[in-house]
C-alpha positions in Angstrom: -15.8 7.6 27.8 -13.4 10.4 26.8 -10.8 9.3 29.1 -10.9 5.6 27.2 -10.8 7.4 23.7 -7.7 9.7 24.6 -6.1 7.0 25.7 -6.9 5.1 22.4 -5.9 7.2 20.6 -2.4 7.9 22.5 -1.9 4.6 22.1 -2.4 4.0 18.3 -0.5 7.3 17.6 2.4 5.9 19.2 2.0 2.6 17.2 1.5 5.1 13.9 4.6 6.7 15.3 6.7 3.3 16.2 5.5 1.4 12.7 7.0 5.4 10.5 10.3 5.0 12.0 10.5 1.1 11.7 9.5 1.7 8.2 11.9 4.4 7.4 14.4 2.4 9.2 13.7 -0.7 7.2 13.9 1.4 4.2 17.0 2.6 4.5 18.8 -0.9 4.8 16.9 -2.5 2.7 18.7 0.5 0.5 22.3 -0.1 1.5 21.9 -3.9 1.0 21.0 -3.8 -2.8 23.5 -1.0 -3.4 25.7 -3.6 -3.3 23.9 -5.5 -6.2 22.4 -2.8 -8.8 23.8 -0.1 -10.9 22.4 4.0 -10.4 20.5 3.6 -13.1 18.5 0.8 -12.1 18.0 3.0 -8.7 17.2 6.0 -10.6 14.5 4.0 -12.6 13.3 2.4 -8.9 12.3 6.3 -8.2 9.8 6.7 -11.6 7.9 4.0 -10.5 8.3 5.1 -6.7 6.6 8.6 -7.9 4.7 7.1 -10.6 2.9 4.7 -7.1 2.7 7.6 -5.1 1.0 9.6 -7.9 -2.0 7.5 -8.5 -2.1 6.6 -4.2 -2.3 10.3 -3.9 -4.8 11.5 -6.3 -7.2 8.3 -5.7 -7.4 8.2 -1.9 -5.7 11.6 0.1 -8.6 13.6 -0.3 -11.2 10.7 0.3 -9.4 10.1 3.1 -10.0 13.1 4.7 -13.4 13.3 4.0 -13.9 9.8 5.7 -12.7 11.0 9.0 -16.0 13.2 9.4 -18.2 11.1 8.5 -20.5 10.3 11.0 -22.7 7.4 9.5 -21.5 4.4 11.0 -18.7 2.2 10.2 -20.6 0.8 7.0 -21.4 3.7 5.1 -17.4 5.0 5.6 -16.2 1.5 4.0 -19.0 1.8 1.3 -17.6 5.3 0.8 -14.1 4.1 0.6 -14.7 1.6 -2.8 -14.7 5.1 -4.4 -11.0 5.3 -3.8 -10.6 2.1 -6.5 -13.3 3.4 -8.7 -11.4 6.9 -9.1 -7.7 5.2 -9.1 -7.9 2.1 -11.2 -8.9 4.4 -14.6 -6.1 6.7 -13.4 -3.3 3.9 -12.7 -4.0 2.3 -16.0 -4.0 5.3 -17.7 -0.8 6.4 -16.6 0.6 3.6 -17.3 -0.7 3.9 -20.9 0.7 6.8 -20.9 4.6 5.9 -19.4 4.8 2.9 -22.0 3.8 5.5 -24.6 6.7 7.9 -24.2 10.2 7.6 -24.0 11.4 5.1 -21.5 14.5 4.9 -19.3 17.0 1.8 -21.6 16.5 -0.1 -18.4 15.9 -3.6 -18.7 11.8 -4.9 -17.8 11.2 -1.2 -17.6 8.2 -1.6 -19.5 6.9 -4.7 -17.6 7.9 -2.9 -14.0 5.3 -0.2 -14.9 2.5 -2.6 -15.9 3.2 -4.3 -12.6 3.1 -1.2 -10.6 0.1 -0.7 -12.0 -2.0 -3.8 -11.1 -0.3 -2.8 -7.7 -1.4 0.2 -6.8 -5.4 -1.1 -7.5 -4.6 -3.9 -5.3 -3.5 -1.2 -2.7 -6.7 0.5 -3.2 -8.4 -2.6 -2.8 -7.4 -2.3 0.9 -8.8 1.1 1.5 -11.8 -0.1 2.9 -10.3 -2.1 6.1 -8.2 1.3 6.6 -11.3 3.2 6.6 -13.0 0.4 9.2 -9.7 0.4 11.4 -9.3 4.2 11.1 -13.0 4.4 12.1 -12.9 1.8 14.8 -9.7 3.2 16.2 -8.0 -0.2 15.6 -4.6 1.7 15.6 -2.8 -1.5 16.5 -5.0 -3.6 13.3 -3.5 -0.7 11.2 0.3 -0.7 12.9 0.2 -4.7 12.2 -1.3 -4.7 8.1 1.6 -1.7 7.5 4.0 -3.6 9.4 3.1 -7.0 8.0 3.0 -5.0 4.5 6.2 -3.9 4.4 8.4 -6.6 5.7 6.9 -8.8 2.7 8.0 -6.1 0.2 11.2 -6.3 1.7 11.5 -9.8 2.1 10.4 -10.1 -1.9 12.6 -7.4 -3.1 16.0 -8.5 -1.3 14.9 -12.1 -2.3 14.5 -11.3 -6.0 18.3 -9.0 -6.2 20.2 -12.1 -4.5 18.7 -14.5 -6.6 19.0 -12.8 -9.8 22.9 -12.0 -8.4 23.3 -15.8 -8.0 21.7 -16.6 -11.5 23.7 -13.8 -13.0 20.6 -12.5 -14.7 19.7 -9.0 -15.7 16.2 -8.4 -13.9 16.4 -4.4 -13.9 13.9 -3.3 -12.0 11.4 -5.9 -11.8 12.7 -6.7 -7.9 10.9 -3.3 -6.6 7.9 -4.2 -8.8 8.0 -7.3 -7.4 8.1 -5.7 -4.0 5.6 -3.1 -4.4 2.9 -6.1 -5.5 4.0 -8.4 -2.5 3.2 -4.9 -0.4 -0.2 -4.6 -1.8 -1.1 -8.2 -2.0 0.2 -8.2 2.1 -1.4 -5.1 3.0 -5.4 -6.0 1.6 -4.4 -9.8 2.8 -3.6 -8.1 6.4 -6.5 -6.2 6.8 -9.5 -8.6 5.3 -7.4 -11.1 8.1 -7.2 -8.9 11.0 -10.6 -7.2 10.5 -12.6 -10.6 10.2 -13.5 -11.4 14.3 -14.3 -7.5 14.6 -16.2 -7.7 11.3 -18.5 -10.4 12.8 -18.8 -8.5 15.8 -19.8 -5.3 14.9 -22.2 -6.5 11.8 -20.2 -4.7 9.2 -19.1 -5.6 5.9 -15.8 -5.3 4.1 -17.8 -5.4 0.7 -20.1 -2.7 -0.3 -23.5 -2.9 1.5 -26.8 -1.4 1.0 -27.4 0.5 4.4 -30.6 0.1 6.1 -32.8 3.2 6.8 
């Protein structure tokens, strides 16, 4: 039995490992190619909203997270646990929003709308917390290697697509490719997991939606 779960989890940490460089990899041509396309300033205003994601990810769902991996009350009760990452970061994403459109915003253009957008986005991310708390529990390391995966070639695939055709139409879009990207990433990543997670679902009687635990 421990034999099979070091080797589990030697595997899956060498997926987490494969899918972080792929990712950073990714990244940084995805970078080089819309260089080509957009100003420094519509960059610079791709970073707020980059820090402004990673702000309401991080407050919602890091410490949960941790908390999740000792729990040791079935796969259910972890995945009912997890809801409370959108419960805690939907208020807090909406209200930081409120609070970027309220001050003084970079004179980029769909600034505004990028923010709103990132918004919606990261409580759709959250919305897949549970099926990383399942996988995570479940040691489905190659479930979680596939959603990221599948996750971030649609943002990238969304993001390039909306530069080159905005280039084409010569239109101003400002930063409303990223925003487009980051919901395609969230829509992928919950998509991914409620996919992928269905056949064990129905095989371990567990629920991706809330569910009263028995005694």
């Amino acid at each position: 039995m421990s034999n099979t779960v070091l080797s589990a989890s030697a595997k899956g940490a060498t997926f987490l490992i494969l899918l972080q460089i792929g990712s950073r990899a990714l990244t940084f041509g995805v970078n080089q190619f819309i260089l080509r396309y957009l100003s420094p300033e519509i960059l610079g205003g791709a970073v707020q909203l980059e820090l402004f994601s990673i702000t309401v990810l991080y407050f919602a769902r890091e410490s949960l997270r941790v908390a999740l991996q000792r729990q040791q009350d079935g796969v259910q009760a972890v995945i009912n646990l997890a809801y409370l990452a959108v419960l805690l970061g939907a208020p807090l994403s909406f209200f930081l929003a409120f609070l970027y459109l309220r001050s003084e915003l970079p004179n980029i253009v769909y600034f505004a709308d990028a923010i709103k957008v990132y918004a919606v986005a990261s409580v759709i991310e959250l919305l897949s917390e549970p099926g990383f708390a399942a996988a995570s529990q479940k040691m489905l390391y190659k479930v979680r290697a596939s959603a990221e995966g599948f996750a971030a070639l649609a943002r990238t695939a969304v993001t390039c697509g909306s530069v080159i055709l905005a280039h084409r139409a010569g239109t101003d879009v400002g930063v409303m490719p990223f925003a487009n990207g980051q919901l395609a990433f969230a829509m992928g990543l919950l998509v991914s997991y409620l996919y992928l997670l269905q056949p064990t679902d129905t095989e371990k009687r567990f629920s991706l939606l809330p569910k009263k635990m028995q005694n």
